[in-house]
N, C-alpha and C positions, 0 to 999 in steps of 0.2 A: 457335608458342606463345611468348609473350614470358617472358624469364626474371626468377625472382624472388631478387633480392639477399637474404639474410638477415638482419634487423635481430639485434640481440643479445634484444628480447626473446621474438623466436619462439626462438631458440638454446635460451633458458631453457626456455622451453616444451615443445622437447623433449627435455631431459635431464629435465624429470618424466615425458614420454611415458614414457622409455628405465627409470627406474623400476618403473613402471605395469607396463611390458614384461617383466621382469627379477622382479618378483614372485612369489611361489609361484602356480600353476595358481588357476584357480578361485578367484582374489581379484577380478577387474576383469571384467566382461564389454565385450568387445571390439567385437562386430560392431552397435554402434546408431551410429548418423553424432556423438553428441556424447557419443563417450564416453571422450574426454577433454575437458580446459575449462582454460581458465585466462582472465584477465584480457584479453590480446590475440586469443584467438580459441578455437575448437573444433574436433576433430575425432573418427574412428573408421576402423574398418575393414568396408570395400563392397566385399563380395563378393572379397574375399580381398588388394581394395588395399586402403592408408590416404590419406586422404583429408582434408584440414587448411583450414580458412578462418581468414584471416588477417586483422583489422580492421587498417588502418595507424591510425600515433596521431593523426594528424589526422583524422580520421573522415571521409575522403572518397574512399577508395579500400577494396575487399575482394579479399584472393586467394582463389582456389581452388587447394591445390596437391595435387599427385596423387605418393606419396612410397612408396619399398620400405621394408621394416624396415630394410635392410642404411646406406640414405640419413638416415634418422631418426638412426641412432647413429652416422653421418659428421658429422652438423650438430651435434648435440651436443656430440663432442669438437671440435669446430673442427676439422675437417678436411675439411668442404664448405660453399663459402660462397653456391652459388647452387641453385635446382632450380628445376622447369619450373613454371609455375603460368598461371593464366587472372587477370587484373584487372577488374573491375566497378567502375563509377564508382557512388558512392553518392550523391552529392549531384547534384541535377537541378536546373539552373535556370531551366525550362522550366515554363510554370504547368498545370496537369492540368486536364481536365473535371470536373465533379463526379458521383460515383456514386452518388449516395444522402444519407440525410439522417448526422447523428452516430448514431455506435452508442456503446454501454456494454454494457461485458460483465464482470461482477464475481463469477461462480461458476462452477461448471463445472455446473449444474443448465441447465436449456431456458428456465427461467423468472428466473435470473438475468442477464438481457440487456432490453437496450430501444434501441428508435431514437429517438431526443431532435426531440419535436412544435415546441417550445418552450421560449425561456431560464427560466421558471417550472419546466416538468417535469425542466429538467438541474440546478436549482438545489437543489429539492427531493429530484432523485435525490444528489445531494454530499452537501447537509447530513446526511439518512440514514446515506448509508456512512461517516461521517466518525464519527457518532455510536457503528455497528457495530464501529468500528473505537479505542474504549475499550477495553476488555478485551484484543487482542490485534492486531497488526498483521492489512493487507486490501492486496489487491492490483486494483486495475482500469484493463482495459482502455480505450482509446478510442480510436473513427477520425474522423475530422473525413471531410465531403461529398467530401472528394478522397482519399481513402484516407489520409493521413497519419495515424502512429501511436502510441502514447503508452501508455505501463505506468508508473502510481502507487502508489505504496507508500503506505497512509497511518496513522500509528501517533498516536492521542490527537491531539496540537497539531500536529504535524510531518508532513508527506509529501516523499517523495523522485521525484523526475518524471526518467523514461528516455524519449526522442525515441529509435524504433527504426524510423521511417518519415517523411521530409520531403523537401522540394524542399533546406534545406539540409544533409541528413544525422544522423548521429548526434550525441545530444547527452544528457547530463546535469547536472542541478541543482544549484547548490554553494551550499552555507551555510556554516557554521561550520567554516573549515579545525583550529583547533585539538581539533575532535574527533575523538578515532581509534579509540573504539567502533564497534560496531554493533549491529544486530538481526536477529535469522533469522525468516524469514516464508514459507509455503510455497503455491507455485504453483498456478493451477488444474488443473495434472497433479499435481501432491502434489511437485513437487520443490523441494528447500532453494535460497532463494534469499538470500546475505548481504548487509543492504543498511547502509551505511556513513553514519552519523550524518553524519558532513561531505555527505554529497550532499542530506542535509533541510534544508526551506525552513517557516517559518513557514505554519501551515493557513489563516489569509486571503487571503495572498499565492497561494499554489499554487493556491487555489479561483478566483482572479480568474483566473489562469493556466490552468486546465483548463478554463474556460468559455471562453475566447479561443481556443482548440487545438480544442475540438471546433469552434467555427463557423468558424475561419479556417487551420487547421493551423501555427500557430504560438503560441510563451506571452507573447510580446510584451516591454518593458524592463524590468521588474521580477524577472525574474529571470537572473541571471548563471550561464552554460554552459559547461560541457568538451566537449570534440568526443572526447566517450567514451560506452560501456553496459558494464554488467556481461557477461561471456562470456554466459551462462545466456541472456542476450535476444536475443543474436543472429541464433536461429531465428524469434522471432516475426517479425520482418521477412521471411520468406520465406512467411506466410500473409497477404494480404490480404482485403479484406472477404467478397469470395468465397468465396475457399479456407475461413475462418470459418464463416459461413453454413451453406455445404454440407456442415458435422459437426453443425449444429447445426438445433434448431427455428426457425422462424420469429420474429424477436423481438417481444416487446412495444413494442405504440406506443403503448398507455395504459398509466402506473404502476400503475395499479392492478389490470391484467392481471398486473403482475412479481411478481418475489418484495419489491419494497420495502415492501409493508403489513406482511409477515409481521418485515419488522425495524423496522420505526417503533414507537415506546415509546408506547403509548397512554394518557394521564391518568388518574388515578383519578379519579371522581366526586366533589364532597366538599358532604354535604350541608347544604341553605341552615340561614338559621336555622327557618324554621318547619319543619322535620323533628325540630328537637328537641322533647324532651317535657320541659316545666319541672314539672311537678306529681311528677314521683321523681328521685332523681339516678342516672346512669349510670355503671353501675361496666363499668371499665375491665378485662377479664384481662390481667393483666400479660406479655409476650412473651421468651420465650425466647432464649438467644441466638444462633440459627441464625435467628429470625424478627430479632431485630436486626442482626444482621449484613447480610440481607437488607434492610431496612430503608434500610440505610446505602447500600449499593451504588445502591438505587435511586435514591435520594437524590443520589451523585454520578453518576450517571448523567445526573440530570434538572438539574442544575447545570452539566455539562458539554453538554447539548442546547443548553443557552441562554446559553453562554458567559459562564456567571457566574463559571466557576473555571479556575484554569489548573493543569494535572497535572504532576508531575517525569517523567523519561522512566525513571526506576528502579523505584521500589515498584511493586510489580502492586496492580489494583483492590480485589483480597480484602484485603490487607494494609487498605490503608486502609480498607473496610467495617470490617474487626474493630475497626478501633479507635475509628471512629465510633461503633460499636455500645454502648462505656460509655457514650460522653456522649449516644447519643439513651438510655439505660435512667432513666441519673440525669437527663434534662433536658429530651427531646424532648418531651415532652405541655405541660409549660411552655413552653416554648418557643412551643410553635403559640399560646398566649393572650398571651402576656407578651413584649412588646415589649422591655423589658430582660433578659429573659432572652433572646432572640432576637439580641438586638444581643453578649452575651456570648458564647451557642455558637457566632456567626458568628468571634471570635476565637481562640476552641478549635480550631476546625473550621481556621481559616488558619494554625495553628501545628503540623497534624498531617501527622508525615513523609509527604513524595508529594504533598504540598500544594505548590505553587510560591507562586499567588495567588487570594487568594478577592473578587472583584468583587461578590458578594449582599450587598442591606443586608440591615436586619433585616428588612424587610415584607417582600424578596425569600423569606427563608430561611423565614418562616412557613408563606408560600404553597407553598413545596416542602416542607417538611417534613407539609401537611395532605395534600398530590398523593401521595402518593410509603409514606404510612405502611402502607397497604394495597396487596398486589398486586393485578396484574387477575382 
């Protein structure tokens, strides 16, 4: 069994084990294989050993090392600097058969999955979750025909792309290194996953990218990679399309088998002119502000489907409904008739916090503002 040098960051890692360790009874459950985590890898305690996987930082090699307590708090103080461990080459570069067509799997429901017929149904399946994924961060999977693997984060305008399966290894998506926020978003087993503003990429960009990964397993030049994942993914890598499959139903190969009808925003009807009646006028009941508020949301909703507007990554959605909610009370019935007033609320609307940028002209904002005033 070849032996494993101790870099300093698994050191670090187990002086949090030694922690974890060392804590009052009945704080930490021990015996699941990742139940400890950190950035460079995972582990727990099997069947009475502990048992540690070790990503190097180049993302092309994994230990497996098999460790006593008494060795865990030898590495931590610096007073052992190697133990036994197995190495596994991560990157392959060896090209694979293909096993099937792209999957997508975006829920933990039977009906949240689809095998991708066509670039039109994978196109169609994005634009959807992209849209779902307004209100609060989504997470989906993807296998390209040769098993290679991919976990997207996608939040409003931004997704974050983990490569947990490839011919060249681990990898993640970097953007904007001056961000050191982030956002919490939780998995299709319900566990928190932190995912770091600096690893989001513009959502046109990444969408051109997740279409080139499911047909080819790779995201192609447009987007710039660390030969890194978050600890937390480390395990999907050891389920392949199989191993998937076989917890789950059969997936959908027509979308409209899946769950994506049940999240596509469906138009309101808006009727022509001869449905109205000119011989009385139409009194209007005025809407409350829980029906305005609603109003609003739908509203950016239905601006954000069709990339009229662009969102901050701060305010949440509500906030902005509320506030839309005066200016459609005082404006929005005008508005749908009146082209200057339509061209005005579109400047209101681009000056309200959580607004980045609003692309709708007025004839746009008419049209949504008649789509949108009724729900379904």
């Amino acid at each position: 069994m070849p032996s494993f040098l101790v870099p300093d960051d698994f050191r670090a890692f187990m002086r949090s084990v030694v922690a974890d360790l060392d804590a009052p009874a009945g704080g930490k459950l021990l015996d699941v294989e990742d139940a400890f985590q950190d950035e460079c890898g995972y582990g727990g305690r099997i069947d009475g050993a502990f048992r540690f996987h070790y990503l190097t930082r180049d993302g092309l090699h994994r230990w497996t090392i098999a460790l006593d307590e008494h060795e865990i708090r030898a590495i931590s103080d610096g007073l052992q600097i190697e133990a036994r461990g197995e190495r596994a080459e991560v990157a392959r570069g060896h090209a694979r058969e293909p096993r099937g067509e792209p999957l997508l799997i975006w829920g933990a429901y039977n009906d949240d999955a689809m095998t991708v017929r066509n670039l039109d149904d994978l196109v169609a399946a994005l634009d959807t979750l992209r849209v779902h994924a307004l209100d609060e961060p989504r997470i989906l999977r993807v296998w390209s025909p040769r098993d290679d693997q991919l976990v997207a984060v996608m939040w409003r305008d931004h997704c974050a792309l983990y490569v947990i399966e490839s011919p060249d290894g681990y990898a993640t998506s970097t953007g904007d290194p001056a961000r050191t926020d982030g956002f919490e978003v939780r998995d299709h087993d319900g566990n928190p996953l932190v995912v770091p503003w600096a690893d989001c990429v513009a959502w046109p960009v990444a969408c051109r990218a997740l279409i080139r990964f499911a047909a080819h397993g790779e995201l192609g030049p447009e987007i710039a990679l660390e030969g890194r994942i978050p600890s937390q993914l480390l395990m999907h890598g050891e389920l392949d399309r199989q191993a998937m499959l076989a917890m789950r139903a059969e997936p959908a190969r027509d979308p409209s088998c899946s769950s994506l009808p049940r999240m596509t925003p469906r138009p309101v009807p808006v009727a022509g002119p001869e449905a109205a009646d000119t011989t009385s006028p139409v009194e209007r009941i005025p809407l409350g502000v829980a029906e305005l508020t609603a109003w609003g949301r739908r509203l950016v909703q239905l601006l954000f489907a069709r990339e009229l507007v662009e969102l901050e990554p701060g305010p949440q959605v509500d906030e902005i409904s509320y506030q839309l909610s005066g200016l459609l009370q005082a404006h929005g019935e005008d508005a749908e008739h009146s082209l200057e007033t339509a061209e005005w609320l579109a400047n209101e609307i681009a000056s309200i916090r959580g607004i980045r940028r609003l692309f709708a002209t007025a004839g746009d904002l008419q049209v949504a503002l008649r789509r949108t005033r009724h729900p379904d």
